[in-house]
Structures are given as C-alpha cells and as structure tokens.
C-alpha angles and dihedrals in degrees: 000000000000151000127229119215115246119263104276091245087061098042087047086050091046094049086051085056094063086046081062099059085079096057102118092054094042092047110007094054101046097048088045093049091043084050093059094042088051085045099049083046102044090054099050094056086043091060090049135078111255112266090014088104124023096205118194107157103168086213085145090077099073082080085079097052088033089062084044099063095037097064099045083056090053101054090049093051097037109033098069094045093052100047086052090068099043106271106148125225105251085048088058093045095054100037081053088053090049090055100036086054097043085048092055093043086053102050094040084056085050096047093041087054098049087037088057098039081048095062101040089057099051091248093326081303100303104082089257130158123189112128100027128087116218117264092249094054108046095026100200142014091252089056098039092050087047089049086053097057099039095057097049089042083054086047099044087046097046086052088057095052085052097056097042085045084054093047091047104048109002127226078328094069098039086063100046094043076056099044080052103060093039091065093046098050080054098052079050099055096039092055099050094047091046083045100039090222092137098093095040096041085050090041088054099044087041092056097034114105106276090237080065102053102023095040117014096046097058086051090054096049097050087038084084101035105052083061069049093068095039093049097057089031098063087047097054126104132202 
C-alpha cells in the first residue's frame, strides 16, 4: 500500500506552516522591542522642554535587521527538517518566498499605520518621530507604505541567503560572502572617487521619481538575490 504525496498547493502550505511555529518571535519580539523604543523615546522628549530636542532616531529600523536575522535563523533551523520529511527543494524555496513576502505585507502595514498615527498626533504629542518618513522623502502614503514593504521583503531575502549560504558552506562561506562584498564595495568606491561620479550619481538619485528610488530600487536589488537563494539551495545537503 502507498501513499500518495499531497497536492503541491497543500505541502507549500504545509511547509509555511512550519514557517508559523516561530510567530511569537517573528511578530511578538519586534512589536514588543519597538514598544519599548517608542517608549524610551516617548519619555525623554516628555522630560524636555518642546523644541529643545529635535529627536529622530531612526530605532524603527531594527525591524529590517531584525527580519534579517530571523530568517536566517529559520532556514537553518527548517530546511533540514523539512527535507527530512520529503519536502523538495523548490517546495521549500517558494514556501520561504511566500513567508518572507506576507511578513513584509504585515509589518509595512504595521509601520504605515504608526507612521500615520505618528503624524496625526504631532509626534504622540511630543514632537517625536520615530516611524514616519518626512514628506519630501516619501512623498506620499502609498510610497512610503511600498517603501516600507520593499525594504522588509530585501531584508528578509537577504537573511535567507545567509542562511542558505550558512547551510551550504558553513561560517566559511559567511566570510567569504563578506570578504566578497567588501571588495566589491571597494572597487565601488574607488571607482567612483577616481571617476568623480559621487555628486552626479547623488544629483540623479536626488531628482528620479521617489517610487524609483524608494520602491523600485529595493525590488531590484532583491530581484538577484532571491535566484541567489535557489541557486545555493538546490545545491545543499543535509
């Protein structure tokens, strides 16, 4: 007698399910650690005289390292389980994508809502900005909230290249994935110095459309690195 193997909608839905058992640290952590930045926060420009201190700390953005980490965590600890019990690579990849894009849709909600309950409070009522992007830069709610998403959706990604990375080649391949892009940052700078290309390159970023550089490049920038993951994943073995 045997059994047959569960439609592929089912087993991808299974594998994000597994994704799910760390929801209180995916979710649960993050809101309490930006509670108690916001709090902090909050408190200090309570104690001082308004428009003594013009406090932007930018602490928010930890959610995007923070998904980072996660998900490297989450292929190292998933991946081989789930591969022990026949779940295919390219299941496991696109499950992974599936998660790693709901997660971002969920927090950019998060921070488009704070960001907007920031601003209609004048800062929570202490001239304090923590979640909300200046109206010059983001432009608009729509952009801000896609900026948002993007950027959580290039973290995320980038923590599960790490960990494939990790699962392929071990701390090895970490460093030299490091050493890599060190070198390669270098050559960057280098070039641009020798070249002059800084205030051009910064003129033209400064005068493109906000959607292109606030939303479209995060998404080209994930758009190689999630065939990044695939093509170390379907060569790891557990």
């Amino acid at each position: 007698m045997s059994t047959a193997l569960a439609p592929a909608p089912s087993r991808l839905t299974a594998v994000a399910r597994v994704h799910a058992q760390n929801w209180q640290i995916a979710f649960l952590w993050p809101i309490g650690i930006l509670a108690v930045i916001a709090g902090i926060t909050w408190t200090v420009l309570a104690l001082v005289p308004r428009g003594s201190a013009e406090v932007n700390t930018g602490g928010a953005s930890f959610v995007f390292f923070f998904g980072l980490v996660l998900f490297a965590q989450s292929v190292n600890q998933f991946f081989p389980f789930v591969s022990g019990l026949g779940v295919t690579r390219w299941e496991f990849f696109r499950a992974t994508a599936a998660v790693v894009g709901v997660h971002a849709l969920l927090f950019g909600t998060l921070m488009i809502a704070l960001s907007l309950v920031e601003r209609t409070t004048d800062g929570f009522g202490v001239g304090m900005r923590l979640f909300s992007l200046t109206a010059p830069v983001a432009g608009s709610v729509v952009v801000e909230f896609l900026f948002f998403v993007t950027l959580i959706a290039l973290a995320n990604t980038l923590g599960v290249l790490a960990g494939a990375i990790y699962l392929r080649w071990r701390a090895v391949g970490l460093w030299a994935t490091g050493l890599l892009l060190t070198v390669l940052l270098g050559v960057v700078v280098v070039v641009f110095t020798w070249q002059s290309w800084w205030v051009p390159v910064g003129s033209a970023i400064a005068d493109s459309p906000r959607p292109v550089t606030m939303v479209l490049l995060p998404l080209a920038l994930t758009a190689p690195a999630a065939p990044g993951v695939w093509a170390v994943l379907r060569r790891t073995t557990v």
